[in-house]
C-alpha positions as CSV (number, residue, x, y, z in Angstrom):
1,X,196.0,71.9,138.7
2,X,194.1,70.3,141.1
3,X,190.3,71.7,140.2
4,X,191.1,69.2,136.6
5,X,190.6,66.6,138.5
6,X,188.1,67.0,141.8
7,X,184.9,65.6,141.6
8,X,182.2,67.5,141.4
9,X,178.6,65.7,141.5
10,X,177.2,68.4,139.8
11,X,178.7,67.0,136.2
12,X,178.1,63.6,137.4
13,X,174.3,63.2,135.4
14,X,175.6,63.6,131.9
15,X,176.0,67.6,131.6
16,X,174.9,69.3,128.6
17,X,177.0,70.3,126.4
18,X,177.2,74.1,127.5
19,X,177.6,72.7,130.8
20,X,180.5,70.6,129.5
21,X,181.6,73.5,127.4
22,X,181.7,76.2,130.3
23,X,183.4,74.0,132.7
24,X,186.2,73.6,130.5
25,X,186.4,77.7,129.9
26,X,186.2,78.1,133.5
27,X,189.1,76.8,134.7
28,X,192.3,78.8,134.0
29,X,195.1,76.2,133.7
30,X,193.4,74.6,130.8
31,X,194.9,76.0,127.2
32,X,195.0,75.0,123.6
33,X,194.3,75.3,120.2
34,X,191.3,73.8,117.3
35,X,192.3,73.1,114.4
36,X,188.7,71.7,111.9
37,X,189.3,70.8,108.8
38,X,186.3,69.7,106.0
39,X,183.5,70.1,108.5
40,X,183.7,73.6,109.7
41,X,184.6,75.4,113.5
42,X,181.8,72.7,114.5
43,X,184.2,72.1,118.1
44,X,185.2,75.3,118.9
45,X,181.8,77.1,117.6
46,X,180.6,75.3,121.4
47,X,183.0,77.1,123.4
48,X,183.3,80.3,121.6
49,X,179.2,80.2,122.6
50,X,179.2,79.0,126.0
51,X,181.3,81.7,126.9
52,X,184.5,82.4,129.2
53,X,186.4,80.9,125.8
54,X,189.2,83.7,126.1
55,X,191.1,81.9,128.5
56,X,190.7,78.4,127.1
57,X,191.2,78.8,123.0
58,X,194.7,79.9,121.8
59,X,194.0,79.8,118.4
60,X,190.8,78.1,115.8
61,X,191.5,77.6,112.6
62,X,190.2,76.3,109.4
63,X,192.6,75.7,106.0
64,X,189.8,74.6,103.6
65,X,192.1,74.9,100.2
66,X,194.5,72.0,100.1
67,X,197.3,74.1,98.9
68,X,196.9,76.5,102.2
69,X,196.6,73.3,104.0
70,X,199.5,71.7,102.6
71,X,201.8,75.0,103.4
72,X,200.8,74.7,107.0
73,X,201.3,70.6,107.5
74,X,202.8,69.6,104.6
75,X,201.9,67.3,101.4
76,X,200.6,63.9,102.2
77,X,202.3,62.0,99.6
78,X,199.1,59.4,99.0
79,X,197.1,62.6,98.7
80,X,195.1,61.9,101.1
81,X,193.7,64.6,103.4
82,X,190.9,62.7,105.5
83,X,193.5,60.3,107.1
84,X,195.2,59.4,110.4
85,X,198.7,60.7,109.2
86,X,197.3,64.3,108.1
87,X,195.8,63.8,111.6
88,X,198.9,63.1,113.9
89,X,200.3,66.7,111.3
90,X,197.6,68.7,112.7
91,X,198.4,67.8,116.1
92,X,202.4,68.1,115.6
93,X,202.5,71.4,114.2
94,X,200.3,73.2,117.1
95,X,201.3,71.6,120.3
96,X,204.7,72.5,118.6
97,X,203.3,76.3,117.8
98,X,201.9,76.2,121.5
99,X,205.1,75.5,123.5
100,X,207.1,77.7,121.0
101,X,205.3,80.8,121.4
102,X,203.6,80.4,125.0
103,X,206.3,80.9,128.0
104,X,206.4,78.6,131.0
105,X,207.6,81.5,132.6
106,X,204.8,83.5,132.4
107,X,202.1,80.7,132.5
108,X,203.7,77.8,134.9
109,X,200.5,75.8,135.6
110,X,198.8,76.0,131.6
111,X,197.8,72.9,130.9
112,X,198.0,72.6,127.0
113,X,196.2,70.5,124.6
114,X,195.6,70.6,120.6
115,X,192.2,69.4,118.9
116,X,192.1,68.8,115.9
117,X,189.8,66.8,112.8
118,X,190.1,66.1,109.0
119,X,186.2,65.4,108.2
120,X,184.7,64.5,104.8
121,X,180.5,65.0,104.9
122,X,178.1,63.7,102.9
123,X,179.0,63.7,99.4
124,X,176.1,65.2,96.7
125,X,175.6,61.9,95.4
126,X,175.0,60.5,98.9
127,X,176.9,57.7,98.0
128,X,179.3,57.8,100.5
129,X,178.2,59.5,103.6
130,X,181.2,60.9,105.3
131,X,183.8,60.3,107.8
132,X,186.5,61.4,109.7
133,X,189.6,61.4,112.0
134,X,189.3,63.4,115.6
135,X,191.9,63.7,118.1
136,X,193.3,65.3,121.2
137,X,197.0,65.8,122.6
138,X,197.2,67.0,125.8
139,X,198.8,67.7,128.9
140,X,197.5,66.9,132.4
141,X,200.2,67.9,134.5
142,X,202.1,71.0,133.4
143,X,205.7,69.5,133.6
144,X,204.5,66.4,131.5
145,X,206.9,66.4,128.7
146,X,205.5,63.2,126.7
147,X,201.8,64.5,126.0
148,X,199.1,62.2,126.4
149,X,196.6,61.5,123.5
150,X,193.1,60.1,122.1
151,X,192.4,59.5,118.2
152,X,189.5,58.0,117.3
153,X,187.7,57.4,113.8
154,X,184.3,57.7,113.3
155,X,181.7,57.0,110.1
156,X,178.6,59.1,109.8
157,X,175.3,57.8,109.0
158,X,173.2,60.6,108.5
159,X,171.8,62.0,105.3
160,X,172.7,65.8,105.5
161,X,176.2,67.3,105.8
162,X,174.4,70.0,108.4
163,X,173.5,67.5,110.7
164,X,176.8,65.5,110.4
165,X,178.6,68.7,111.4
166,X,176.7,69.3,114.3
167,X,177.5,65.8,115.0
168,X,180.7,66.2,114.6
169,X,180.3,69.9,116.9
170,X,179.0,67.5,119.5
171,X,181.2,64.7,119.7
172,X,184.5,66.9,119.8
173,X,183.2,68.6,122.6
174,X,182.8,65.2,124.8
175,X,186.0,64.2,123.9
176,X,188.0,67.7,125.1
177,X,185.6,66.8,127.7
178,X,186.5,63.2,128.6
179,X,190.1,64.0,127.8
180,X,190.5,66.2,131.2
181,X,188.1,65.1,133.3
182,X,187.4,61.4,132.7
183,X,191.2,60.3,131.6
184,X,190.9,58.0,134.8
185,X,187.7,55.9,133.3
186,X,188.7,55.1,129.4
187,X,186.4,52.8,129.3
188,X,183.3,55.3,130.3
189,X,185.4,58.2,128.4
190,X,184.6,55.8,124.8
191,X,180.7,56.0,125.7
192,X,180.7,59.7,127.1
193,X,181.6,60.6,123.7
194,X,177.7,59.9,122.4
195,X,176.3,62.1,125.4
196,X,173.5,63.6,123.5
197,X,174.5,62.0,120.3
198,X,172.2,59.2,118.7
199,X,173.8,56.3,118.2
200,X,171.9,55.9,114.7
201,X,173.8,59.3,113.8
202,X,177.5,58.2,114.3
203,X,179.6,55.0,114.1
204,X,183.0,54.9,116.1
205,X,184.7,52.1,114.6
206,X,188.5,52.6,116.0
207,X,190.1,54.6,118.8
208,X,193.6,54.5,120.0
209,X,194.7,55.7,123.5
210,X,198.5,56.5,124.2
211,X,200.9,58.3,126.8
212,X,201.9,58.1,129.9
213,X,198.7,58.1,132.1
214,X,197.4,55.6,129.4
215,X,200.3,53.1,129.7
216,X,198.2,50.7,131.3
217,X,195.5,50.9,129.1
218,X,195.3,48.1,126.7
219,X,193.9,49.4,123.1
220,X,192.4,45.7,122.5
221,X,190.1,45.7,125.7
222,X,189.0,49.3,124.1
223,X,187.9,47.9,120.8
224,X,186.0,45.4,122.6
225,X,183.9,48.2,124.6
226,X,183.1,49.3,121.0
227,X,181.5,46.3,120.0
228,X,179.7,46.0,123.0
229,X,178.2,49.4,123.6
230,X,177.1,49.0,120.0
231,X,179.3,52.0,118.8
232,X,180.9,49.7,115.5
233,X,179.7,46.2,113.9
234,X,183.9,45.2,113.7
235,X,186.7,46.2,115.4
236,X,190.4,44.7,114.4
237,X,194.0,45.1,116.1
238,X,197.1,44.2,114.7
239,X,200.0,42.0,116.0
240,X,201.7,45.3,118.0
241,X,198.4,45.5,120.0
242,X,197.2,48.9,118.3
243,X,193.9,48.9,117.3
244,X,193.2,49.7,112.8
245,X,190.6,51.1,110.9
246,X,189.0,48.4,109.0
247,X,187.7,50.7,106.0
248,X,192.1,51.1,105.9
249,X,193.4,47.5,106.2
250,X,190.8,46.1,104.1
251,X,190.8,48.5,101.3
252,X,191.0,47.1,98.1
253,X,192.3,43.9,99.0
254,X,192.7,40.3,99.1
255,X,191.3,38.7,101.7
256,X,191.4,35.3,103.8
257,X,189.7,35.3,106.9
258,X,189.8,32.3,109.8
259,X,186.6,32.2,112.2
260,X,187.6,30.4,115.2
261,X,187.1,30.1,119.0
262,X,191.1,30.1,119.4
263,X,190.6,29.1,122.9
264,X,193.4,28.5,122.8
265,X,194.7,28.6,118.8
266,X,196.3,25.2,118.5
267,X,197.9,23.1,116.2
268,X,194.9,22.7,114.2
269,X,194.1,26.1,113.0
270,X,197.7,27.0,112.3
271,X,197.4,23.8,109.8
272,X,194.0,25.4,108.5
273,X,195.9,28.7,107.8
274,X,199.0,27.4,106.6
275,X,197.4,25.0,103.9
276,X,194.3,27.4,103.0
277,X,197.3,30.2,102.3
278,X,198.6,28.2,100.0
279,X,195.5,27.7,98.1
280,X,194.7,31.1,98.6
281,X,198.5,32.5,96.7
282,X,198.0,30.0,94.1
283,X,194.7,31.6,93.0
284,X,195.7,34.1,89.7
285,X,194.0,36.9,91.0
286,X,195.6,37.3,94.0
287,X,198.2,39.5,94.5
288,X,200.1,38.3,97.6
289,X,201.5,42.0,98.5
290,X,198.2,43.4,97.8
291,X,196.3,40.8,100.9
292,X,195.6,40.4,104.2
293,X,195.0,37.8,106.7
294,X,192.5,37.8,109.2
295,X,191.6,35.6,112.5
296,X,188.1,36.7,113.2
297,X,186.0,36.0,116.7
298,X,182.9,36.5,116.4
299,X,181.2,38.5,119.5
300,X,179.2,35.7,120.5
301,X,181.9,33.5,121.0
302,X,183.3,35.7,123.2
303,X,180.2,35.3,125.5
304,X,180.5,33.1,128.8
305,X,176.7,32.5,130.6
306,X,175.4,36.0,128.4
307,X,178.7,38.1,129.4
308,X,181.7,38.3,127.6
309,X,184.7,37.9,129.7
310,X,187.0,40.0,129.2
311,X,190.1,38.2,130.4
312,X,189.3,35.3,128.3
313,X,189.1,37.6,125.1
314,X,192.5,39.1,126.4
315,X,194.0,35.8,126.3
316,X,193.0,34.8,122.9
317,X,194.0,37.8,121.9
318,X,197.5,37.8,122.8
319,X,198.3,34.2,122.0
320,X,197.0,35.5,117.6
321,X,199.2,38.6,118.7
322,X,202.1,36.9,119.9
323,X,202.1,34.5,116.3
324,X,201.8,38.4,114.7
325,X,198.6,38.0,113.2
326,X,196.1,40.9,112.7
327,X,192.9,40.1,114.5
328,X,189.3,41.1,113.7
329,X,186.4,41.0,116.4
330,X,182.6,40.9,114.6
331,X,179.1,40.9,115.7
332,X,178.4,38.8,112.5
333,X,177.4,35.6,113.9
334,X,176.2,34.1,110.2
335,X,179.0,34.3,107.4
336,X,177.3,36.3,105.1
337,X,176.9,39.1,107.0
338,X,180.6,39.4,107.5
339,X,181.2,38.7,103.3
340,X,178.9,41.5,103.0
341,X,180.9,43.5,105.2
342,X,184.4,42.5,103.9
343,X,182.5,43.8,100.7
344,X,182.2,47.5,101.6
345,X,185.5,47.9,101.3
346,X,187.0,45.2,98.4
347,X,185.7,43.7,95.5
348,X,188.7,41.7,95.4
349,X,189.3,37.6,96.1
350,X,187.7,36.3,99.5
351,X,188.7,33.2,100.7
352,X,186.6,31.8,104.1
353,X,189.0,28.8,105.9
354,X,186.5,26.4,108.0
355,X,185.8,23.3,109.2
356,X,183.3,20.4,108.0
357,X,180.7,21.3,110.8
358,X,181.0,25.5,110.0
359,X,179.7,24.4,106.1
360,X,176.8,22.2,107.5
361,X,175.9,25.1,109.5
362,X,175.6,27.6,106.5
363,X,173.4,25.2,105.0
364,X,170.7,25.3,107.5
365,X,167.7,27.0,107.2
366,X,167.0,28.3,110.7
367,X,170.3,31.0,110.5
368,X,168.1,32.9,107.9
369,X,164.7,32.8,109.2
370,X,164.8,36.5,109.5
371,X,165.6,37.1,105.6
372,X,162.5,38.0,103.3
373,X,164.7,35.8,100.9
374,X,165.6,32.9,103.4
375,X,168.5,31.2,102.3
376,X,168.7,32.2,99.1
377,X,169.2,35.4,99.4
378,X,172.3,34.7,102.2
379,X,173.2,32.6,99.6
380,X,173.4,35.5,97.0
381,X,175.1,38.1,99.6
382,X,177.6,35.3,100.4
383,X,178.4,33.6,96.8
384,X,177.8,36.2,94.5
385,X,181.3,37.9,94.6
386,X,184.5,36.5,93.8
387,X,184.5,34.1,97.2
388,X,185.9,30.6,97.9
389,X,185.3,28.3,101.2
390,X,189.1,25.8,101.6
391,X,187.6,23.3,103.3
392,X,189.9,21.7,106.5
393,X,188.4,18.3,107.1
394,X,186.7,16.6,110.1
395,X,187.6,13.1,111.5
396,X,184.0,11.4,112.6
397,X,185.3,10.0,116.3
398,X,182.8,7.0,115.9
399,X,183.3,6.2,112.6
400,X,187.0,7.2,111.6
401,X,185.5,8.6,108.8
402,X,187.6,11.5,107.2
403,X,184.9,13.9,106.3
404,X,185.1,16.4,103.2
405,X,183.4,17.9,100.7
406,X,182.6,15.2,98.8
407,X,180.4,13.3,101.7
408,X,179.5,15.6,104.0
409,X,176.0,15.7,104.6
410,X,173.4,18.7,104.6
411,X,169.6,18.7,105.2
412,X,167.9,16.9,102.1
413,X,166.4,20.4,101.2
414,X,170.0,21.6,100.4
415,X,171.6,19.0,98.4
416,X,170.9,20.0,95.3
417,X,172.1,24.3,96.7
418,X,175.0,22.7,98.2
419,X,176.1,20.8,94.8
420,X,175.4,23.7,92.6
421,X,177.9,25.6,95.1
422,X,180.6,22.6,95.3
423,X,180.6,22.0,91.3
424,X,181.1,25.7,90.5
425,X,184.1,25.5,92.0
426,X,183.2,27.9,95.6
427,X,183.9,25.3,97.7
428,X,187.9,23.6,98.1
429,X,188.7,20.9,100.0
430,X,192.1,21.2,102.3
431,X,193.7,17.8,100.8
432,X,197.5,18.2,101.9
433,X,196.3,18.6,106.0
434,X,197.9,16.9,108.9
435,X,196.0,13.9,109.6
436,X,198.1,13.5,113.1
437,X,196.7,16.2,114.8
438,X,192.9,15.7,113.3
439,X,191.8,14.6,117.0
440,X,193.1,18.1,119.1
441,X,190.3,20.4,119.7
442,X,190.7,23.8,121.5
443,X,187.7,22.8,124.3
444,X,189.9,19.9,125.5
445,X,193.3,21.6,125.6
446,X,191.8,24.2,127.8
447,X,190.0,21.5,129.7
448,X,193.6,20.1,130.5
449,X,195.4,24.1,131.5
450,X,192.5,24.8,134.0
451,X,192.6,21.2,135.4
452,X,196.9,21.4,135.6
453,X,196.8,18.3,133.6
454,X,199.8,17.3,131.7
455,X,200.0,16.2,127.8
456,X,198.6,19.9,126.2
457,X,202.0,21.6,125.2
458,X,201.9,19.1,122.6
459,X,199.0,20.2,120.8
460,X,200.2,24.1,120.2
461,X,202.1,25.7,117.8
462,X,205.9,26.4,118.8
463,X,206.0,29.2,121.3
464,X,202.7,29.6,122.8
465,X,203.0,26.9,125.6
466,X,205.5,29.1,126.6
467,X,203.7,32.1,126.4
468,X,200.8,31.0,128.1
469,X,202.8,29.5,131.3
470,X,204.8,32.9,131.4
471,X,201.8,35.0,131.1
472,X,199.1,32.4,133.2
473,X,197.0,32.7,130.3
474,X,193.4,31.4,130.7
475,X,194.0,30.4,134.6
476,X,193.7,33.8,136.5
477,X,190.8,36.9,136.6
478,X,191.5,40.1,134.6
479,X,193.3,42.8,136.8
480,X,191.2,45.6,134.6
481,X,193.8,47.2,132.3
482,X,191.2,50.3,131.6
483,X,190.3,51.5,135.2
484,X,186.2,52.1,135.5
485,X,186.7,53.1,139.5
């Protein structure tokens, strides 16, 4: 029990995979099954080859023909075999097959664990290149009734289905690897899993950690290392904390999307969602059980002097949690890079809710500088498809002025762009707003919590005064939720 967890310096400079592999073999507590499905015995192929893998593998297995598949986990009643559900089967049915048929009696100190994947390669068309779901349950004390367990997602970029299972061989390897020895670290364990992987090869774009020596680990904080070790472009998380598969939630649907600092969400941008919604439902096209909302941060604006802090990103994030809204995270600082990106997945109604100043900035020339098409061609990702802007309107604070659609004012270049855009019906002006809280801005309530001042309840939505006095949002350091030590 104990050699799972002593240190040894030896595996400290990124072992190889045999190394990884043989160390795993090596030590007799550790037991379990693989179970690959789509990609081939790419996982256990490593251990079988390293050596020593008597002790270690129970049982690899492949079911290749849906109808054998489907009389060892069942029918997925969406059909669906390359999904999380047909995942968490896999991983029910042998842990259950291990503790029915493997004695405590005669093995008192077996640690178990079940691997298992659903892969899809690289189609012939190379169209869609591939992905896949890959997960671990496992035991780190032998007495540990409620298993511990990693799932993680991941999107394949390469352009042949050998080199995507080797990939694949590779990356299940470091995360059997990470799951026993580097539990303790879950933020290192997320960028172990691309030892000797290219980061060009494979995307990670979700990964979920639960159980009992994860119950501190906060599945938000873990998207965020995705985003910034450059494993995804977009992470998202729903109300519950959880983190989702974007290519999932997005599917197919209708969707309206906030951008916002929500630091902290206010009065304000409840207002913009509540009156763009409206808009949004109204729209014939949309089918209001067949959308999705989203508050998107942009990475950037997580950034405080060229680091993102984390505790700050924590707080926003429970405050759009705590209202039970589904939160995306981006590295798409200009808006047509995340259209284009809500565009992989639907071709349905997108509808962007922003401010005056957020529809100057798109029509400025210098966010496209490094376009062969300049402007235009943003212009054409971002306006092409079936996309609206709802407008929320800005009060001028020297002026009075109510600014909207109809006088705001863009570089003389873009007048004519911008009115070809405005007349053609893309861009809607929020008429029905509250023009009583046009003069709260998120930078000044959180002036006023830091400072103790009095005055800023007022300004936020129902609730989340309370939440953040209760909580101490946005006044105390991060007491790191995913250990690095």
């Amino acid at each position: 029990m104990a050699s799972v967890f002593k240190r040894d310096t030896a595996f400290e400079n990124i072992p190889s995979i045999k190394a990884k592999t043989l160390r795993i073999n090596l030590n007799p507590d550790i037991y379990g099954t693989f179970a690959e499905i789509g990609a081939g015995q790419e996982t256990a192929r490593h251990f079988f080859r390293s050596g020593g893998a008597s002790g270690t593998i129970a049982k690899a297995m492949s079911a290749y023909d849906k109808d054998f598949s489907d009389a060892i986990y069942g029918v997925e009643k969406d059909g669906r075999y390359v999904s999380q559900p047909r995942l968490k089967r896999m991983l029910d049915h042998e842990m259950n097959l291990m503790e029915e048929r493997i004695t405590r009696d005669k093995h008192p100190e077996r640690l178990f664990f079940s691997y298992a994947n659903t892969v899809a390669t690289i189609d012939f068309s190379k169209r869609y290149k591939g992905h896949g779901w890959v997960g671990i349950r496992f035991q780190l004390d032998p007495e540990q009734k409620e298993l511990d367990e990693i799932i993680i997602h991941v999107r394949f970029k390469q352009n042949e289905a050998r080199l995507q299972q080797e990939t694949l061989g590779i990356l299940g390897v470091n995360l059997i690897y990470g799951a026993f020895y580097k539990n303790h670290k879950p933020v290192k364990l997320i960028k172990y899993l691309y030892d000797h992987i290219d980061k060009d090869t494979v995307e990670v774009d979700m990964v979920n950690f639960s159980g009992p020596n994860f119950k501190d680990v906060d599945n938000r904080l873990i998207s965020l290392q995705l985003i910034r070790n450059d494993m995804t472009d977009a992470v998202m998380f729903g109300p519950d904390g959880n983190n989702l598969l974007p290519a999932s939630v997005l599917y197919k649907k209708n969707i309206l999307a906030l951008r916002g600092s929500f630091r902290p969400v206010t009065k304000v941008n409840m207002d913009m969602f509540d009156k763009s919604y409206d808009i949004f439902v109204r729209d014939q096209t949309v089918d209001i059980d067949n959308s999705i909302v989203i508050f998107e941060i942009t990475l950037s604006n997580l950034k405080a002097s060229g680091e993102i802090d984390e505790r700050d990103f924590f707080d926003r994030a429970e405050l759009l949690c705590s209202l039970g809204h589904t939160v995306m995270i981006s590295k798409f600082q200009e808006y047509y890079k995340l259209v284009e990106y809500f565009n992989r997945y639907t071709k349905k109604h997108i509808g962007l809710t922003m401010g005056v100043n957020n529809l100057v900035d798109i029509f400025d020339e210098k966010y496209y500088r490094d376009l062969s098409g300049g402007i235009l061609e943003a212009f054409g990702k971002l306006f092409f498809k079936d996309l609206q802007v709802y407008l929320y309107p800005m009060k001028n604070v020297e002026t009075g002025q109510i600014m909207t659609s109809n006088n705001v004012k863009v570089h003389p270049r873009m007048k004519e762009l911008y009115k070809f855009f405005k007349y053609n019906g893309k861009v809607m002006d929020i008429i029905d707003y509250d023009p009583e809280i046009m003069h709260i801005f998120s930078r000044d309530v959180l002036k006023k919590i830091i400072n103790n001042e009095e005055g800023w309840e007022e300004m936020l939505p129902e609730g989340i005064p309370e939440v953040i006095k209760e909580k101490k949002l946005f006044t105390k350091k991060l007491e790191s939720k995913n250990k690095e030590a």
